[in-house]
Structure formats: C-alpha cells, structure tokens
C-alpha positions in Angstrom: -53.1 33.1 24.5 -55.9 30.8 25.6 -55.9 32.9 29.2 -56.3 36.2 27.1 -58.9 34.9 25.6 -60.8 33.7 28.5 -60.1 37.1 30.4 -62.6 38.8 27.4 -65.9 38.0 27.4 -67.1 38.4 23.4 -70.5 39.1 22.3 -71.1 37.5 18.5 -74.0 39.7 17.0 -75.7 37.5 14.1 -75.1 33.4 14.0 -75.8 32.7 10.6 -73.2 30.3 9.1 -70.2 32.6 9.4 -71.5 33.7 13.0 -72.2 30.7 14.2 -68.8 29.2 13.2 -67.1 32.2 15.0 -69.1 32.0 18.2 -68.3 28.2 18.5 -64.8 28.0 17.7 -64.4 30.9 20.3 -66.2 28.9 22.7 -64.6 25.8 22.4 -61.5 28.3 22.5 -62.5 29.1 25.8 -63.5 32.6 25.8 -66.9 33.5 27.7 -69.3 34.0 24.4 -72.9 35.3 24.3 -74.9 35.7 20.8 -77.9 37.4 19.6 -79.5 36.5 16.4 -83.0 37.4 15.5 -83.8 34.4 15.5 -83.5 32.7 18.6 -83.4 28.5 17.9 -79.9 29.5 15.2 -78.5 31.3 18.4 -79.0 28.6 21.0 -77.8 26.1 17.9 -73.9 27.6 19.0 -74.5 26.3 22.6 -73.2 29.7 23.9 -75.5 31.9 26.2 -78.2 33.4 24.2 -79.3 37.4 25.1 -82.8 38.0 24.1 -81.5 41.8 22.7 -78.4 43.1 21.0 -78.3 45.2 23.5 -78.2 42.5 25.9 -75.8 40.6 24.4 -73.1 43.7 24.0 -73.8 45.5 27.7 -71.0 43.2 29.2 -68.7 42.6 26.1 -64.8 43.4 25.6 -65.1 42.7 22.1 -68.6 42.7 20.0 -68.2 40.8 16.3 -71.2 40.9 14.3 -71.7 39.1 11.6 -75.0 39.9 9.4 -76.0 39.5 5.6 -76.5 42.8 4.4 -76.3 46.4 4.7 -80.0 46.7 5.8 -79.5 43.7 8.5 -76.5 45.9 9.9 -78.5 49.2 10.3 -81.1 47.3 11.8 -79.0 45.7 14.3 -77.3 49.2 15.9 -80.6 50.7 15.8 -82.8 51.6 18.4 -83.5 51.1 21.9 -82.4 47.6 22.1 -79.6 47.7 19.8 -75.7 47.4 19.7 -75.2 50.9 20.4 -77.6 51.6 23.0 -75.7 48.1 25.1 -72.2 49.6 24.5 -69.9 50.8 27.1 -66.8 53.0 27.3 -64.0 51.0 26.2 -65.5 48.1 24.0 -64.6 47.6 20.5 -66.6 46.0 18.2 -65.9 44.1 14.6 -68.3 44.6 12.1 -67.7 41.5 10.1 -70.5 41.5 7.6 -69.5 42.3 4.2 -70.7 45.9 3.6 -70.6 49.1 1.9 -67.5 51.1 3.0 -69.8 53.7 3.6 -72.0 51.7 6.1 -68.7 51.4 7.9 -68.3 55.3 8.3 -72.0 55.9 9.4 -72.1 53.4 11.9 -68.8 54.7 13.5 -69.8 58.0 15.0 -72.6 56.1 16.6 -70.0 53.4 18.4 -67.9 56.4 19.1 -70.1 58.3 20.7 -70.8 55.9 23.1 -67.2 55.6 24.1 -66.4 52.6 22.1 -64.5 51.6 19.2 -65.7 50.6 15.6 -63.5 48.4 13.3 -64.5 47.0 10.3 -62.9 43.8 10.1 -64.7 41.8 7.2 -63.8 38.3 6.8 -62.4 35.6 4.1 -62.8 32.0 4.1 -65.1 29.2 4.2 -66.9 27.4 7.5 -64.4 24.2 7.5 -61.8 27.6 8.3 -63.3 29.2 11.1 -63.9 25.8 12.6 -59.6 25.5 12.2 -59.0 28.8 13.1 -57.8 30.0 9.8 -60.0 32.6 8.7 -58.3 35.9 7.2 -59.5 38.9 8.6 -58.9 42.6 6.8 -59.3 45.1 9.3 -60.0 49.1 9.6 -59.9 51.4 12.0 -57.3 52.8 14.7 -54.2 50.5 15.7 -54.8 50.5 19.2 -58.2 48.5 18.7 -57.0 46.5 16.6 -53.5 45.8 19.3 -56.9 44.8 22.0 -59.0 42.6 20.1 -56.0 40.6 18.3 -56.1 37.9 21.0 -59.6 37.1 19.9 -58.7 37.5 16.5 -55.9 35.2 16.2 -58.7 32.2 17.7 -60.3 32.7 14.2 -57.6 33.7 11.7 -54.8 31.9 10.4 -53.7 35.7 8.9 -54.7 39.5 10.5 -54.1 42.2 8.2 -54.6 45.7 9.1 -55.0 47.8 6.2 -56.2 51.0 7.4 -58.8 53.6 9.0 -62.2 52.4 9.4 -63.7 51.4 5.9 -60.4 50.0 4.5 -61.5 46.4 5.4 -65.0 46.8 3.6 -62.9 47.8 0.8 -60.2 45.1 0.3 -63.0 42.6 1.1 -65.2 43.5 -1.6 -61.8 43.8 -3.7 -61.1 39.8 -2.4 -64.5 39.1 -3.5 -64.2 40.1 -7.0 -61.4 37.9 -7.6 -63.0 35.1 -5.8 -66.6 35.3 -7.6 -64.6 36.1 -10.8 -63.0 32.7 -10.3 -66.0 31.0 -10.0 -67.6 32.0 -13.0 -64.3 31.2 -15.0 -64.8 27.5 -13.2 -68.5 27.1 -14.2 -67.5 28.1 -17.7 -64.5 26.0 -18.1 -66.5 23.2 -16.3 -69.6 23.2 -18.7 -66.7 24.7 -21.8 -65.5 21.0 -21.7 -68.7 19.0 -21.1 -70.2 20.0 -24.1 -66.9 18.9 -25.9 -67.5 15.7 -24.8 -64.7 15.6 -21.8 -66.2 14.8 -18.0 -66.1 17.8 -15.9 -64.6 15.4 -13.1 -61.8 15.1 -15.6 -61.3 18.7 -16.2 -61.4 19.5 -12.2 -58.9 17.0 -11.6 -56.5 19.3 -14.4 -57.3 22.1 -13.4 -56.8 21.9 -9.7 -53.2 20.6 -10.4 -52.6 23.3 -13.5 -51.2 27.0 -13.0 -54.7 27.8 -11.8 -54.6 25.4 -9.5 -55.2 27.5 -5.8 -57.2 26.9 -2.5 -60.3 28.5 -3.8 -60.3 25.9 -6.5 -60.0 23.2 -4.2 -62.1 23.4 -1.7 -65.0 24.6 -4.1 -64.2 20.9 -6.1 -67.2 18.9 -4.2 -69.6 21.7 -4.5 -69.0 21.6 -8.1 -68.8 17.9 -8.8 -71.7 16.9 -6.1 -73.5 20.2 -5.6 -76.6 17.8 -4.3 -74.5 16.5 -1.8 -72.2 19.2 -0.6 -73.9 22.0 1.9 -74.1 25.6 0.7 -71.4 28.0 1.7 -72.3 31.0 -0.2 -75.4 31.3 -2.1 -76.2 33.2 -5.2 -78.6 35.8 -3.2 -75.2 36.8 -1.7 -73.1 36.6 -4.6 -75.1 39.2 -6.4 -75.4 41.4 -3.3 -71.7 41.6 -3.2 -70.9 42.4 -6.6 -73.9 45.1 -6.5 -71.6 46.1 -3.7 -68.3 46.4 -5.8 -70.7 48.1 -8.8 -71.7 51.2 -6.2 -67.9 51.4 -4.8 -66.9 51.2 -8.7 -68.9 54.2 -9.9 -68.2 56.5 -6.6 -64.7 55.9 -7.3 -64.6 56.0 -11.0 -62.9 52.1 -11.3 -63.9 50.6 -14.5 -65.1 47.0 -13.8 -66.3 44.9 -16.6 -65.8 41.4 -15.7 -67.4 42.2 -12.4 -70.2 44.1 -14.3 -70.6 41.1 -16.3 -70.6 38.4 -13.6 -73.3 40.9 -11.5 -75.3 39.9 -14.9 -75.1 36.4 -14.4 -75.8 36.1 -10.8 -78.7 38.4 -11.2 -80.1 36.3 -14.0 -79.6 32.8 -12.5 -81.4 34.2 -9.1 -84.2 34.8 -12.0 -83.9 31.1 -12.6 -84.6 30.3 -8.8 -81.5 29.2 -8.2 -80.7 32.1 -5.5 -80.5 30.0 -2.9 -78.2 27.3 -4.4 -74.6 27.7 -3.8 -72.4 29.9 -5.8 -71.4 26.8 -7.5 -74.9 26.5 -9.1 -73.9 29.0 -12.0 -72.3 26.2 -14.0 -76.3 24.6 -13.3 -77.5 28.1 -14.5 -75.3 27.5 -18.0 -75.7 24.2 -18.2 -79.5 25.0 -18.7 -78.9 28.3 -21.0 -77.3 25.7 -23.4 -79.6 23.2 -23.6 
C-alpha cells in the first residue's frame, strides 16, 4: 500500500484544519504532497511543497483533494486562469472534500470533465485527532472506476470508504451525517445546562451520559470541549455549524423533506453567532444557553 501511495503524487487544495491534517498524514504516509492555500504561511505550516497557484499545485497531480469552507471558497478555487481546472490534465481525479451543496458538486463537474479529468465528491467525517490516525470516513460520489484509482490514497486517511453513488451523493449523505451530528450537540448543551440549573455538575452528567444508551464516539470525544472549552482547541466552529445546516435547509425545500429539529438548531446557531460566539467551537452553544438563562 505504502508503494501505491508513493507512486501518486497528491495535490491537497485548501490547508485549513481538515486540509492540513490530510496533507500531513499523507506526507508522513509517504506520498509526494504539494498544497495551495490562499494563504501561503498555513500551506508551508504542513511542511509539504507549497505551489504559489491552484493551478500549480494540480498541473502534476494523480489525485487533487481539496478541502475548502464554503461553497463560495470552492467556486473560487476552480475558477479562472490559475485555478484547479485550468492545472488539470487527462486522467487526474480530484476529491472535492469540502462540505457543499450537492448542486456545487454537479456544476463543478462538467468543468473537471471537460478537461479530461475526473470529479468525485468525497466529503469527509471526523475530527483532526482522526485524520492524524488515519481514520477518517469518507462518503464518496461519482463513477466507480475513480473511485477503484484514488482508493490507495484514500485508505491513508479513512478508517471506512463508502461509495454511495454518482457525483453529488457524497454531498448529500454528508450533510445527512451532519444533521445527526449537530442535532447531537445541541441535545448535549441542553442536557448539560438541563441539569446544572437543577443543581447536578455537568462533569457529573457527562460522566452518565457517555456511559448511558447515548453513550457514542461523538459524545466522547466532544467531552473536553464541553467540560474545558477554554482549554480544548476548536474543531468546528459555530460560523460552520450554521453554514451547514443552511445547507441541509436548501437541500430540504428542493426536495420537499420536512426538517424541524434541523430548522430549529439553524435557529440557534444563527442566534449564538449573534452573540459573537461564531468563532467558538460548536460546543459553545451550551455557553450560548447558559447566558439566555441567566
């Protein structure tokens, strides 16, 4: 496997936390990495060779991942003279990682297509201590011969590759993932603050519920950021949280799914970001309620 991986030489398009982790763990993995990020000091951060263009960075690749924040940073990235598509050659596939509309996916595919390349959208779940381990989980769309070349760089990052369909699928179960997984952690803030103001320690109530029927990984790896949120570094911040479930709310209405947990949660994110807290980790909606009730 390690050989495989060497033989490709993988461009990682974006090294914000998620980016970064992927380009480094590959790295160390030894495959031959170069990154592009807009900005340049978070791409040398990876200690992979830094391209001063997407374009660049793609023109040599086997596989491309990219890994951006939003929909906007995405379109921005393919476009224009010095942008992924314009550095593509015949043959390369690249992973469009960044958690997106579906229907991102299925504009920016004729373009990758037309250059003779291959577009999956291969979203991601899991948290930075994963990546660094290898055990990321990756949902995957688009055609199953791309997905058959890129699985040797894949399986350096994932402990689990699920293909689940033509390009756009991925988007789709990941924003499906992350309704569960933002839906959990406003039920945890709740609980949390539920039982402080009844006069029980949330330390005490973690400790139950991490070993209760809803005990599950989410709820234990998200225990420090909950318990020492001053201590523990963010892994997914509130700006983000809401821009997901905005996502899930647009895929909702196009395809007629009623969502009002989702639609409720979207409220809350929205209105603790109004608190200045958009930057804080998801975690900081218990924070957010703690102050609402005084």
């Amino acid at each position: 496997m390690a050989a495989e991986v060497s033989a490709s030489k993988v461009a990682v398009i974006g090294t914000g936390r998620m980016g970064a982790g992927m380009a480094v763990r590959l790295r160390e993995s030894g495959a031959d990495v170069v990154v592009w990020n807009r900005t340049r000091e978070k791409a040398a951060a990876t200690g992979c060779a830094v391209a001063q263009t997407a374009r660049e960075a793609v023109a040599q690749a086997d596989v491309a991942l990219v890994s951006l924040a939003d929909d906007a940073a995405v379109h921005a990235a393919y476009d224009g003279p010095d942008g992924v598509v314009a550095g593509l050659r015949e043959g390369t596939v690249v992973v469009e990682t960044s958690t997106v509309d579906p229907e991102t996916v299925r504009r920016v595919e004729p373009l990758v297509a037309a250059r003779g390349a291959t577009l999956l959208d291969g979203p991601v779940s899991g948290s930075i201590a994963l990546v660094e381990k290898g055990q990321l989980t990756f949902m995957v769309g688009g055609p199953d011969s791309a997905v058959d070349q890129v699985r040797p760089v894949l399986d350096r990052l994932a402990r689990q590759v699920f293909h689940v369909g033509p390009a756009g699928s991925g988007a789709v179960v990941k924003l499906a993932v992350n309704t569960v997984v933002l839906a959990l952690n406003q039920a945890l803030a709740e609980a949390l603050v539920l039982a402080e103001r009844a006069g029980v320690p949330p330390e005490t109530t973690y400790e139950v519920l991490v070993n209760s029927a809803v005990g599950s990984a989410f709820v234990s790896y998200k225990r420090a950021a909950f318990e020492r949120p001053d201590e523990t570094p963010v892994a997914f911040s509130l700006d983000l949280v809401a821009k997901d479930l905005d996502l899930v709310r647009q895929l909702a209405e196009r395809v007629g799914a009623p969502m009002p947990q989702a639609g409720a949660n979207l409220g809350v994110a929205t209105a603790a970001i109004a608190a200045a807290l958009g930057d804080r980790d998801m975690s900081a909606v218990a924070a957010y309620l703690r102050a609402r009730s005084g």
